[in-house]
C-alpha positions in Angstrom: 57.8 45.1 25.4 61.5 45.4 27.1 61.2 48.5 29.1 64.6 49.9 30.6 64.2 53.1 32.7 66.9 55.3 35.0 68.7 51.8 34.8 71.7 52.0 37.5 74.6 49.3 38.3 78.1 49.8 39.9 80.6 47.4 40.7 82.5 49.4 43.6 82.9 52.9 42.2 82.7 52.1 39.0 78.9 52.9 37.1 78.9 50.9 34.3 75.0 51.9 34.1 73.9 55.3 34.4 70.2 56.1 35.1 70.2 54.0 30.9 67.3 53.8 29.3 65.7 52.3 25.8 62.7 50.1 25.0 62.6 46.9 22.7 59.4 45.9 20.9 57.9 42.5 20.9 59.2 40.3 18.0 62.0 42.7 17.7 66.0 41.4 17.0 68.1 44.0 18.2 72.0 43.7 18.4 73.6 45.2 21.6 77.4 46.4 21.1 79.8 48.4 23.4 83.4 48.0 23.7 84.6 44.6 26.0 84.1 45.7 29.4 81.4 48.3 29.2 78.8 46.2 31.1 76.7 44.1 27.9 76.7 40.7 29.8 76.2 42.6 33.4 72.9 44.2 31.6 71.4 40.5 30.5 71.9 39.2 33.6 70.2 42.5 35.3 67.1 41.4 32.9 67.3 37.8 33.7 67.4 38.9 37.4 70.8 37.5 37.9 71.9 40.9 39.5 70.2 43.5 41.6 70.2 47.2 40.0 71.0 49.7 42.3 68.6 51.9 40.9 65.8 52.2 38.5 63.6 49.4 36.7 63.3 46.3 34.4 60.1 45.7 32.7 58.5 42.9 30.5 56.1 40.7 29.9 54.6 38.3 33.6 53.6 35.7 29.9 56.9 36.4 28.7 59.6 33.2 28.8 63.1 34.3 28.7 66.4 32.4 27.9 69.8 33.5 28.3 73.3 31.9 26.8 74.4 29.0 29.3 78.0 30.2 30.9 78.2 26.3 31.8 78.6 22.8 29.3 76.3 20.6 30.3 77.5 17.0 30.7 76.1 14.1 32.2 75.3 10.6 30.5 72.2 11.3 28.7 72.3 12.1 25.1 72.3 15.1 23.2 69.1 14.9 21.9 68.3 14.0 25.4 70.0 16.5 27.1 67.8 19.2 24.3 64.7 18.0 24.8 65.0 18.5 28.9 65.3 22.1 28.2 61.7 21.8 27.5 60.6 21.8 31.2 56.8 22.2 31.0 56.8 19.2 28.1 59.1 17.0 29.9 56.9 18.0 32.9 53.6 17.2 31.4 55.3 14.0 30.1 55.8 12.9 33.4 52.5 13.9 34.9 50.7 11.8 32.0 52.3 8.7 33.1 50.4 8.2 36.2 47.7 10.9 35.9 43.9 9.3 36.8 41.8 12.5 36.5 40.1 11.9 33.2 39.5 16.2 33.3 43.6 16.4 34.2 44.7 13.8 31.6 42.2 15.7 28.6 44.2 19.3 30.2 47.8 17.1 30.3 47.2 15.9 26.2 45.8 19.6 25.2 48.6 21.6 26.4 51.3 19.1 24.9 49.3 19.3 21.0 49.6 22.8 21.9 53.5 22.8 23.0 53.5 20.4 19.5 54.8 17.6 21.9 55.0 15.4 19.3 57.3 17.2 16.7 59.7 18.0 19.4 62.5 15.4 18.5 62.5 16.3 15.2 62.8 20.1 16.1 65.7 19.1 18.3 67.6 17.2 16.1 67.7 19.5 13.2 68.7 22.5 15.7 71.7 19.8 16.8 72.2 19.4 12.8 72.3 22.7 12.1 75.1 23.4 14.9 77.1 20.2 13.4 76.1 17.2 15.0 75.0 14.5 12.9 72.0 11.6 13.8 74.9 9.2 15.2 76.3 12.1 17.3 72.9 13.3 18.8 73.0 9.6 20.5 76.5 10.1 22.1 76.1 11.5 26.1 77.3 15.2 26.8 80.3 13.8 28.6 82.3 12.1 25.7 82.5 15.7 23.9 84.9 18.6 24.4 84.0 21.8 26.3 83.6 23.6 23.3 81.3 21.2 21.5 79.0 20.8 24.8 78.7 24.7 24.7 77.4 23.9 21.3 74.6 21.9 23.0 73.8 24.5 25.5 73.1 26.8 22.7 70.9 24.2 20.8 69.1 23.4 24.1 68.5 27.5 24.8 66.9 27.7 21.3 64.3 24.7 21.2 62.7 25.8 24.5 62.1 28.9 22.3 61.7 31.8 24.4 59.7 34.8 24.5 62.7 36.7 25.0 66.1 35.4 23.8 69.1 36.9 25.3 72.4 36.0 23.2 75.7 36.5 24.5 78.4 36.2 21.9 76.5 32.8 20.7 79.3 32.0 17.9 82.1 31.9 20.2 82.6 28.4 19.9 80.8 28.1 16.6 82.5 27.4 13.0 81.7 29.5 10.1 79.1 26.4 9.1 77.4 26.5 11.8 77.8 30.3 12.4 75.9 30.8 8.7 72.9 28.2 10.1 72.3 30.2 13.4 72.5 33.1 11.4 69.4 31.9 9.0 68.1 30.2 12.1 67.8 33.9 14.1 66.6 35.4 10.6 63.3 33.4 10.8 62.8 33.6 14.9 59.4 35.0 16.3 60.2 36.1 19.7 62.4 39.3 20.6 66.2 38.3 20.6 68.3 40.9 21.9 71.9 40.0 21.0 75.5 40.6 22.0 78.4 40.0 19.1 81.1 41.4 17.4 79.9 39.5 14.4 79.4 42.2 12.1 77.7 40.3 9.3 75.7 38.5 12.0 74.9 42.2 13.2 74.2 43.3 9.7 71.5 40.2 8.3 70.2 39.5 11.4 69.3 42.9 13.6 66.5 45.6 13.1 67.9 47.5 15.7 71.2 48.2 17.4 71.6 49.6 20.8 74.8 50.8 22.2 76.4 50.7 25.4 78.8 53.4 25.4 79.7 55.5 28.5 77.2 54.6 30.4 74.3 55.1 28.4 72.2 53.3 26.2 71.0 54.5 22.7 68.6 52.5 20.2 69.8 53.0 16.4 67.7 51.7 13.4 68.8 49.2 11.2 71.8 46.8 11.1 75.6 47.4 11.6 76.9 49.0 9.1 73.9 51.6 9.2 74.2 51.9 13.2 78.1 52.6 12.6 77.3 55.2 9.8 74.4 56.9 11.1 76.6 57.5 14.8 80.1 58.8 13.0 77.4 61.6 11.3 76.0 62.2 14.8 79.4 62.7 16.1 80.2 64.8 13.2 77.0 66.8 14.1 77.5 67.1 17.2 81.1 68.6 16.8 79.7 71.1 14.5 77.2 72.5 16.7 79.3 72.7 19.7 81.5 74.8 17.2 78.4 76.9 16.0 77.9 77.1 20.1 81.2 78.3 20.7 80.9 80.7 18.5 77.4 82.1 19.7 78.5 82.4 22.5 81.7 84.7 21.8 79.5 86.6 19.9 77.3 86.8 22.8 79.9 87.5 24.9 81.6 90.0 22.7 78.2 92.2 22.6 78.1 92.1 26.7 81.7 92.8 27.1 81.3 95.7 25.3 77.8 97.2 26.4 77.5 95.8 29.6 78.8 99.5 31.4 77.1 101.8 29.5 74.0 102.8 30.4 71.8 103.2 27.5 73.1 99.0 26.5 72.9 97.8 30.1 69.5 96.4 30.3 70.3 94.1 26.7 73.7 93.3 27.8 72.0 92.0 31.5 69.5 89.9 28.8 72.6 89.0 27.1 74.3 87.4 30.1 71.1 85.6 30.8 70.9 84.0 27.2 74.3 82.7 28.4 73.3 81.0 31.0 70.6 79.5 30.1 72.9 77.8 27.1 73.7 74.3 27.9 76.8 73.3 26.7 76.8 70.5 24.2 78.9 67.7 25.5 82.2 67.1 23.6 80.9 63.5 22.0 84.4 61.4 21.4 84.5 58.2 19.5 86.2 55.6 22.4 89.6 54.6 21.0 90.3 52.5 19.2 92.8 49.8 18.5 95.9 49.2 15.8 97.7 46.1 14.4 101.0 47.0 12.7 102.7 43.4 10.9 105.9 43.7 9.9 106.7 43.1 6.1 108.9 40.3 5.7 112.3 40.0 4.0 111.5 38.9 0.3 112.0 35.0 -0.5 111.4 33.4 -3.8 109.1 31.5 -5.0 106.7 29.1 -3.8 107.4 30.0 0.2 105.5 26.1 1.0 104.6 23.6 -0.8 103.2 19.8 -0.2 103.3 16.9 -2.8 101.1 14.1 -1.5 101.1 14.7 2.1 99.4 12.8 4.9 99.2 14.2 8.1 97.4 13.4 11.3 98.0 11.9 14.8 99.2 8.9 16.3 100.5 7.3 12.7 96.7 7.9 11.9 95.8 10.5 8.9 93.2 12.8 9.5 94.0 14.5 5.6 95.8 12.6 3.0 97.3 13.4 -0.6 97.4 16.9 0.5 99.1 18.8 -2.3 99.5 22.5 -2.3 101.7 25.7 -2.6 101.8 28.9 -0.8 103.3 32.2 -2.4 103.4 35.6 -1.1 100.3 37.2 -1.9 98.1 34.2 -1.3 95.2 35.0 1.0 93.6 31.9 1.6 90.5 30.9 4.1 89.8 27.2 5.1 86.6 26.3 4.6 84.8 22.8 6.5 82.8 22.3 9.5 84.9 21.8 12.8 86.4 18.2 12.7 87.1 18.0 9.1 90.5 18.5 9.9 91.2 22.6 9.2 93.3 23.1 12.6 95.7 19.7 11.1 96.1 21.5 8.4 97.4 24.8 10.0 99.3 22.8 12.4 101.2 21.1 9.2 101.7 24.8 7.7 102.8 25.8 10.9 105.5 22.7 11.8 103.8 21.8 14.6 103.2 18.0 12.6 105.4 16.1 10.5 103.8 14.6 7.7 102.9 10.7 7.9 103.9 10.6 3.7 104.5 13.1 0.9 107.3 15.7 0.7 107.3 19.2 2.0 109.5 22.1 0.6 110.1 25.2 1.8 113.2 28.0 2.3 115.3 27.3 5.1 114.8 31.2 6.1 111.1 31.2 5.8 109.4 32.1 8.7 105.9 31.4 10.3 103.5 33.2 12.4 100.9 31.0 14.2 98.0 31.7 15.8 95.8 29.8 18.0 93.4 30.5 20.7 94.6 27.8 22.7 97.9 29.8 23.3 96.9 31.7 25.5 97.0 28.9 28.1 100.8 29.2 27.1 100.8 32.7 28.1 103.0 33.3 31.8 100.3 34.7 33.9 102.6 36.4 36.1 104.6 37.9 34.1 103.6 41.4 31.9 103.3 41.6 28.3 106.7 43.8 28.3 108.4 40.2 29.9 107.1 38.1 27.5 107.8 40.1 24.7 111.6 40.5 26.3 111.9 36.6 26.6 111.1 37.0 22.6 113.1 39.9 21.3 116.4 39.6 24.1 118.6 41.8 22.6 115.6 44.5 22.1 115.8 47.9 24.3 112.9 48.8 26.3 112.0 51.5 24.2 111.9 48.5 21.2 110.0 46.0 23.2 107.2 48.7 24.1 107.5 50.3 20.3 106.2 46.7 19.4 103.7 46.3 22.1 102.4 49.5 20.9 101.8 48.7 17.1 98.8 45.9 18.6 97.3 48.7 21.2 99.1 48.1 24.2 99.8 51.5 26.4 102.8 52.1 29.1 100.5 50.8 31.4 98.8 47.9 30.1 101.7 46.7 29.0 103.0 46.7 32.6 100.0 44.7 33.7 100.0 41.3 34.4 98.5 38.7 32.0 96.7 37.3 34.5 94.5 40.7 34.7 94.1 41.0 30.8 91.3 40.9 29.2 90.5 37.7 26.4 90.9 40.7 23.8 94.1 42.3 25.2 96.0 38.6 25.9 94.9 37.9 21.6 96.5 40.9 20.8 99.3 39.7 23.3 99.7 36.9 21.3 99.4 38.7 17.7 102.7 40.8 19.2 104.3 37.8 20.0 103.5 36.6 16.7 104.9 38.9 14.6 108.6 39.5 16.5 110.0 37.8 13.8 108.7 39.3 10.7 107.0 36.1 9.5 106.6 35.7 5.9 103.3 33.4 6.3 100.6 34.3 8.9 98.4 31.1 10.0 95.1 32.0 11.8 93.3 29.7 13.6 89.9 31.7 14.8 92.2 34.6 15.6 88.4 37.3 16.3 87.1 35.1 19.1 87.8 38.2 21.9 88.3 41.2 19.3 85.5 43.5 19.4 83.7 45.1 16.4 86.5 47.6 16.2 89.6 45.6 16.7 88.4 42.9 13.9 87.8 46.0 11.5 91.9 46.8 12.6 93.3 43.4 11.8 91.6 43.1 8.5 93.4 46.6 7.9 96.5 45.1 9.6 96.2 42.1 7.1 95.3 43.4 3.9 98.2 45.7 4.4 100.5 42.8 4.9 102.8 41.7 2.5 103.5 38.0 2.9 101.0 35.4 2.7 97.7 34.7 5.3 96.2 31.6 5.8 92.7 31.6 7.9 90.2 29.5 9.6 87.5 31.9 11.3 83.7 32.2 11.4 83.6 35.1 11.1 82.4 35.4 7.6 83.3 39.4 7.7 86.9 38.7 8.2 87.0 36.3 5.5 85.3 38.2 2.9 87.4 41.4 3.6 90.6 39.5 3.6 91.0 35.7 1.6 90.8 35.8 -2.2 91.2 32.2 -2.2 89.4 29.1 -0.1 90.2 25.7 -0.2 87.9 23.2 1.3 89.0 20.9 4.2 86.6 17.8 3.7 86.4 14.5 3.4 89.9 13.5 4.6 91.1 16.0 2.0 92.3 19.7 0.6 91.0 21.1 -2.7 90.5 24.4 -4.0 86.6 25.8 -3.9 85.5 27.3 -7.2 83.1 30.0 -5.4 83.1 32.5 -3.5 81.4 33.6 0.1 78.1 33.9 -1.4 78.1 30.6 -2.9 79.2 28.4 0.3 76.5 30.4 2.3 73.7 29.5 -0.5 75.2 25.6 -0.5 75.0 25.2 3.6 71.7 26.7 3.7 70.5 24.6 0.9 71.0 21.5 3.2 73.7 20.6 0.6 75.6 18.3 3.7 76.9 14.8 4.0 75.8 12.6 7.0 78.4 13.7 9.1 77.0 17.2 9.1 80.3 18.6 6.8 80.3 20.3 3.7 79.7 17.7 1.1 82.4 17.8 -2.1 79.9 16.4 -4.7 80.5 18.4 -7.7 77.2 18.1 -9.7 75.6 20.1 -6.1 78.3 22.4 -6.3 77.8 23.6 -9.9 73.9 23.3 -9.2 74.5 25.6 -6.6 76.6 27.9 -8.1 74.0 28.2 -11.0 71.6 28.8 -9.0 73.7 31.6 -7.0 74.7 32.9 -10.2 70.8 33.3 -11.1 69.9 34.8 -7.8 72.4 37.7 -8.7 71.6 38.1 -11.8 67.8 38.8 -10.9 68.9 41.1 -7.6 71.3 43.0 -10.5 67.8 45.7 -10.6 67.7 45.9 -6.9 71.6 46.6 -6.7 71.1 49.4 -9.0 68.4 51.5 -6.8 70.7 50.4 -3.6 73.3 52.3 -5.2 71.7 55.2 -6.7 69.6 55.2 -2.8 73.0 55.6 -1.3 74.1 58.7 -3.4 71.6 60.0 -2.8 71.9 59.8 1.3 75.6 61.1 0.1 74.7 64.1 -1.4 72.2 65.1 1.6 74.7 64.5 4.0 77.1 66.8 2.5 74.3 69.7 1.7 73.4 69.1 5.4 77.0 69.3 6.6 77.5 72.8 4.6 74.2 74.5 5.8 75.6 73.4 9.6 79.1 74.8 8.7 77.3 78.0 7.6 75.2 78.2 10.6 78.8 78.5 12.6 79.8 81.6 11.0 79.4 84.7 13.5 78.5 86.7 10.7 75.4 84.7 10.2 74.1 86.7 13.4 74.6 89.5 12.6 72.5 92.6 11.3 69.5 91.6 9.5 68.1 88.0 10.4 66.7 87.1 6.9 69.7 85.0 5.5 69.6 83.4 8.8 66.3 82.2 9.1 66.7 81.3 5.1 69.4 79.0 6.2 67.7 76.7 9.1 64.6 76.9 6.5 67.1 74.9 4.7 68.5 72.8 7.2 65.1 71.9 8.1 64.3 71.2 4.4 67.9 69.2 4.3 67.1 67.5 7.2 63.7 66.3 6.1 64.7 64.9 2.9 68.0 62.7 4.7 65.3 61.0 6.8 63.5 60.0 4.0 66.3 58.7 1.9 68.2 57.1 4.9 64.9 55.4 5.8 64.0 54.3 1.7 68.1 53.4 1.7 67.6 51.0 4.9 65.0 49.4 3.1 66.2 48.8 0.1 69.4 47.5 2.2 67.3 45.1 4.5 65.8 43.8 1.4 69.2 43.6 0.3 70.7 41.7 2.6 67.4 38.9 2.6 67.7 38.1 -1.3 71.8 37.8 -1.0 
């Protein structure tokens, strides 16, 4: 077991710990969320024993083996597959040792612990951890050093999860994952034996992979059951709950207070009014609970064009006279909301790069309105970002003629306060320099929005308020994420990006998932386009809801249930707030927390029969 007691941290005066506690089962996956910059990754590496606490304890396991998320790419010359297998100490170890061992007694120990370790499968284990993250047999042979930051993180990931530990600690492991790879891990974690205890804003990670969620929020940590959607549910009713009580308190206490006011100077009422002012004190207030803030996207409608906005007849594109996609033909009208789908290299980012201008076609014809305009979004922007100057200067190097009321209006609509947006970019977070750059974005009222992996530093929250943003947007959105929330809550539309080419993809979310986990991948680890797998899989998706058709129905009919509960339970708490209530004869009183406690009984059944029936859910789909 993870044991956490009277945990305390500060940096400087800041407590971003607070005498937190909570406790995490063995075999346990538990998600860990809190707002960026409440303290997550500063709590794994208090566990790892990275940092010192400055007060209270850490407890686990002396047998227990724990892994964190590598902050470093490794590099070097050996190969991937190489560079995997190494994080395997005690087999490479033992590999070593076996080479010039004499002891016939040390050899027998050497070759009993490696069958145990299963030595001998531990190629094959690596590689298909490297396949699963998108590096094919060819690519597993390359060395670290020929690859990219972002794919070498890739390998630090795969290397964390075949030394398999006891205790996995995941710090936003998707970051620099597509949504192929982002589905495998998700499967992957699914079917892992140790405890995981992970940090994401992934919400459908959150939601298929978690049995638990803690939460970091003002200094405190508390455990919740089940996945996301149930940990954001079940803490908006405690909030709700806690709001009423502190009203029924409130109103207690006038009452109270009303009696002693009253009594508490004549004689004959003295002695109940002094019992009176006791019972006050010894009320504890109930702390005024607020949800933390949250954070808005406002995109401007554009000015209407007609018909099609983009289009592309034949079109190669690609770099250095060489095409990465070719016969690309498309259109793009106003209320298309379209997701590229493909694992990373297939050419999704040339695409949005085309879209976006940023590459002339090598052949083909484009068309498009000489007053359409485009809003593009990239990660790598950032870099492009003027870290001395403030958001409020590089939004007025944008928008000159703009007052400073206008410029800060703007700032405003993607959560940016007087202050922060007097703050250099420099001392932004990765969140607030992505909304940055979603505010730059939008100045001129773009008519198409491109997207390329615009959630990588948006919390839970802020990825909830740009599928808001978009979905209320009235020109067209174009998006390559993995984050297979966003897409589902925003695209109606995918089109696949393989194979040196674009074409529309018949299915839906469901359906890609089902194809990727069925293995259903060319050599080169991307999304194969054979189209006798594709309607094979689609069958067999289309089966696999038919028979979960029964299970939807209880889900449902489990849920309205929880509904109804909740709102008997939220009446019998509004009635216990009436000062009436308390006075005169107790009957009705007592009647009503009989009730309460009846109510109360009866939720925690049905939320606990829901959650199962959602779990269960959640594993057949």
């Amino acid at each position: 077991m993870l044991r956490i007691d009277n945990l305390t941290y500060r940096i400087g005066p800041r407590v971003l710990l607070d005498e937190a506690e909570v406790s995490v089962n063995p075999g346990h996956k538990v998600g860990f969320v809190g707002r960026n910059g409440t303290g997550k990754t500063t709590l794994l590496r208090l566990i790892t024993g990275q940092l010192e606490p400055d007060g209270g304890s850490i407890g686990y396991s002396n047998h227990w083996r724990v892994g964190i998320t590598s902050q470093e790419a490794p590099g070097g010359n050996a190969s991937l597959l190489d560079t995997v297998l190494e994080a395997d100490t005690e087999r490479v170890s033992l590999l070593a040792e076996s080479e010039c061992a004499t002891d016939p007694a040390r050899i027998a120990e050497i070759h009993e612990r490696l069958q145990d370790l299963d030595a001998h499968t531990a190629p094959a284990r690596a590689s298909r951890i490297l396949a699963g993250l998108g590096f094919d047999e060819a690519a597993q042979q390359v060395s670290c050093s020929d690859y990219s930051g972002g794919w070498r993180m890739r390998v630090a990931l795969a290397a964390l999860l075949f030394s398999q530990p006891d205790l996995l600690l995941l710090d936003e492991p998707t970051n620099h994952l597509d949504l192929e790879a982002t589905l495998w891990l998700e499967d992957y974690l699914r079917r892992y034996r140790g405890t995981v205890l992970l940090v994401s804003h992934d919400r459908d990670l959150l939601n298929r992979v978690v049995d638990e969620i803690v939460h970091l929020e003002h200094s405190k940590l508390t455990l919740y059951q089940g996945g996301y959607d149930r940990f954001e549910r079940t803490r908006r009713m405690r909030l709700e709950l806690n709001q009423k009580m502190r009203v029924k308190q409130e109103a207690q206490r006038a009452h109270i207070q009303k009696f002693v006011d009253r009594f508490r100077y004549k004689a004959n009422k003295a002695k109940q009014a002094q019992s009176r002012i006791k019972m006050l004190e010894r009320m504890e207030p109930i702390a005024d609970e607020q949800r933390e803030g949250g954070v808005t996207f406002a995109f401007p409608d554009p000015k209407p064009l007609s018909p099609p906005l983009y289009s592309a007849d034949n079109v190669d594109v690609g770099y250095d006279g060489k095409a990465v996609l070719k016969d690309v033909t498309l259109r793009l009208d106003s209320d298309d909301r379209i997701a590229l789908l493909g694992a990373n290299g297939n050419g999704k980012s040339t695409l949005v790069k085309l879209l976006a201008g940023r590459l002339e076609p090598l052949a083909g014809d484009i068309a498009k309105s000489g007053k359409l305009k485009i809003g593009y979004f990239a990660q790598h922007q950032t870099d492009e970002l003027d870290l001395r100057a403030t958001p409020i200067v590089e939004m007025g190097r944008r928008r000159t003629r703009d007052t400073d009321q206008q410029l800060r209006s703007q700032l405003g609509r993607f959560g940016f306060s007087q202050q922060r947006a007097d703050t250099k970019v420099a001392n932004l977070s990765g969140g607030e320099k992505a909304r940055l750059l979603f505010a730059l974005m939008a100045c001129d009222r773009p008519h198409i929005l491109l997207l390329d992996e615009p959630t990588n530093h948006l919390d839970v929250d802020s990825r909830e308020a740009l599928v808001q943003a978009l979905n209320a947007f009235e020109g067209a959105v174009v998006i390559v994420s993995h984050d297979p929330h966003l897409i589902e809550m925003t695209a109606d539309r995918f089109w696949l990006v393989s194979n040196g080419g674009v074409a529309p993809y018949q299915g839906d979310m469901a359906d890609y998932r089902a194809l990727l986990l069925a293995g259903d991948r060319n050599k080169s680890g991307r999304a194969s386009k054979n189209g006798s797998n594709k309607k094979e899989q689609r069958r067999l998706a289309a089966a696999q809801r038919k028979s979960a058709s029964r299970l939807k129905k209880r889900l449902t009919a489990a849920e309205k249930e929880v509904d109804r509960l909740t709102t008997e339970q939220a009446r019998l708490v509004n009635a216990l707030t009436d000062p009436a209530l308390y006075e005169g004869d107790n009957k009705k009183l007592l009647q009503v927390r009989k009730s309460l406690g009846k109510i109360e009984r009866a939720f925690a059944d049905a939320e606990e029969h829901w959650a199962q029936l959602q779990e269960k859910w959640d594993q057949e789909t």
